[in-house]
Residue frames relative to the residue before (quaternion, step in Angstrom):
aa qw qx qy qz dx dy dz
X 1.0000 0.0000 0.0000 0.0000 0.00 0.00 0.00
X 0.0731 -0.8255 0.4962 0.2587 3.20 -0.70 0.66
X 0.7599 -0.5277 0.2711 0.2658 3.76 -1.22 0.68
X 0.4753 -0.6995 0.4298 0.3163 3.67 -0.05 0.17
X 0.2006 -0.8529 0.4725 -0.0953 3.57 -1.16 1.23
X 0.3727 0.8708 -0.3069 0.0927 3.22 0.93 0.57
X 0.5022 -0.6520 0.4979 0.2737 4.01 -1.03 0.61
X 0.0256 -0.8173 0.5510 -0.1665 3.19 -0.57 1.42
X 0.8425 -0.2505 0.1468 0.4538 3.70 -0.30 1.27
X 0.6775 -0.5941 0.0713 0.4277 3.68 1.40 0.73
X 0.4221 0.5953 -0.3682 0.5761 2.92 2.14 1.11
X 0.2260 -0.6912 0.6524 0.2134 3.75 -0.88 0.50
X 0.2827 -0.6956 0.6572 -0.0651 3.51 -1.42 1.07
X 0.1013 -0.6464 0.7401 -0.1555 3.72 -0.18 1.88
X 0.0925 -0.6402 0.7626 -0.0048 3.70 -1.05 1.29
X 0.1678 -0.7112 0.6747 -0.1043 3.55 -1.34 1.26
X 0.0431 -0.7816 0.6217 0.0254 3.75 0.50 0.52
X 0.2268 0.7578 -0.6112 0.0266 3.91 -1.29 0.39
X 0.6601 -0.6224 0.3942 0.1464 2.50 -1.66 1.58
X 0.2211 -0.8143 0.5231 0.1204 3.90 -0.59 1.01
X 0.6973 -0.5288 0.1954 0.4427 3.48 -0.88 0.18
X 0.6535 0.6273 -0.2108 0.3675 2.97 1.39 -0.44
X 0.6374 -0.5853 0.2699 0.4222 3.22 1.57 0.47
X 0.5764 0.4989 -0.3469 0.5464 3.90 1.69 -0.75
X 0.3434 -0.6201 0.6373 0.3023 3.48 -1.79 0.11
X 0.3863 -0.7823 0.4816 0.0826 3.19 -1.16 0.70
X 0.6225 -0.3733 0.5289 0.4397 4.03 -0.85 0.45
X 0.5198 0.6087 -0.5978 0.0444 3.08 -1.46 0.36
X 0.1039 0.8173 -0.5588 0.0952 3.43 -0.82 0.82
X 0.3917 -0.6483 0.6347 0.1530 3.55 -2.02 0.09
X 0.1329 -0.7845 0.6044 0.0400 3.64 -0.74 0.83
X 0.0895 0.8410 -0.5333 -0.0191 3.37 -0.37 1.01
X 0.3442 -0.6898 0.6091 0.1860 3.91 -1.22 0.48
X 0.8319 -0.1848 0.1672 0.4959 3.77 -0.28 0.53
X 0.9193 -0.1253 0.1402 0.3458 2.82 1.03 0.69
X 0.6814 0.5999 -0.0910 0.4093 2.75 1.54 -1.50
X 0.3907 -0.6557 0.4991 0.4102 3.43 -0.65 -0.42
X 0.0241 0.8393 -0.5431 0.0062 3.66 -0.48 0.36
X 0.8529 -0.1991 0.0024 0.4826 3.56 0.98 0.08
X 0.0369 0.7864 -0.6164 0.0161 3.64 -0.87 0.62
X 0.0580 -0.8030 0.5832 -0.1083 3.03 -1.49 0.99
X 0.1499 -0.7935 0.5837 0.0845 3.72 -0.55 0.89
X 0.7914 0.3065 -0.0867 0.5218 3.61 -1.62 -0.80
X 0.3118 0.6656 -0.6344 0.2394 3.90 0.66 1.21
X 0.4168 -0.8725 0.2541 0.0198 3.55 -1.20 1.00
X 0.4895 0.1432 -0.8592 0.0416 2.57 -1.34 0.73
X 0.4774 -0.4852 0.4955 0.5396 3.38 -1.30 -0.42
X 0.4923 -0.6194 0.5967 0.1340 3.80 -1.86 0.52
X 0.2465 -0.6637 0.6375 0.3039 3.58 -1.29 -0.05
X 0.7732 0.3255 -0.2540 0.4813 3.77 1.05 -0.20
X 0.4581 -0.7081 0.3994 0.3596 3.48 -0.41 0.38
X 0.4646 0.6647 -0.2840 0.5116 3.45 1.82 -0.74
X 0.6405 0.5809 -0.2608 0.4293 3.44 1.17 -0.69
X 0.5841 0.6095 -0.2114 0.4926 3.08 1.17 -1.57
X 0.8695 0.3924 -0.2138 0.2106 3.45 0.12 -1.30
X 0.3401 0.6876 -0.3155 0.5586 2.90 2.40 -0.48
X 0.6760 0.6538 -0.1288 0.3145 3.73 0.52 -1.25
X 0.6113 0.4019 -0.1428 0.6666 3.03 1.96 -1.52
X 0.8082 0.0966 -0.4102 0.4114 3.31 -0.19 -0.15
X 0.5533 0.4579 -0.6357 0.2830 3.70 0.25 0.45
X 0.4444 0.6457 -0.3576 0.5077 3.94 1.40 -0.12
X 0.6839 0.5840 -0.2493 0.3593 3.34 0.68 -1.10
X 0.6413 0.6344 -0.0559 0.4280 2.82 1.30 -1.83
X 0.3983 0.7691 -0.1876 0.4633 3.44 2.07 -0.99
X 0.7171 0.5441 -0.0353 0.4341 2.53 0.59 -2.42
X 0.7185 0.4827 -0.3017 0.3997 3.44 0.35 -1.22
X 0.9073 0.3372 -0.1473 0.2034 2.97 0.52 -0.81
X 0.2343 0.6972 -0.3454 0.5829 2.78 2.02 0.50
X 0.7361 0.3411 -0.2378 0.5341 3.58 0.76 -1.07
X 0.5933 0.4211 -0.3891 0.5651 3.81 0.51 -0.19
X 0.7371 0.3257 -0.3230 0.4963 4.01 0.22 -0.30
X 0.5562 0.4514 -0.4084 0.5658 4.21 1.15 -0.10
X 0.7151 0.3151 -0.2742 0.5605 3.94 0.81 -0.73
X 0.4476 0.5676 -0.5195 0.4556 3.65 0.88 0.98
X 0.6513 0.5314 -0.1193 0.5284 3.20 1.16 -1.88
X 0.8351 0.4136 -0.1772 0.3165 3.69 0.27 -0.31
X 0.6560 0.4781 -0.3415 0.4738 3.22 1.95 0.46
């Protein structure tokens, strides 16, 4: 399976779900800007029984993320 990739408000969103010891999958993901790195994050919570679940999870988290950072670079010009 491959992982979901999606453009988000001029951020790209790389969801990486992983499987903990505990048998759940976990959030995880990468936010990049042209390229750039701008954030990563693993072992995001809750934990899942599908990994399909998980990755759904990551980018709606991500999406979180973004937009926190688009409303702080609002506040700061």
């Amino acid at each position: 399976m491959n992982d979901p990739e999606i453009d988000y408000k001029g951020y790209r969103i790389y969801a990486a779900p992983m499987c903990g010891n505990d048998g759940k999958w976990y959030g995880a993901y990468d936010i990049t800007k042209d390229g750039t790195p701008i954030r990563s994050r693993t072992h995001v919570f809750p934990g899942f029984l599908y990994r399909e679940a998980a990755a759904e999870d990551s980018i709606e988290q991500a999406k979180l993320e973004i937009d926190e950072l688009v409303a702080f670079q609002g506040h700061s010009r």
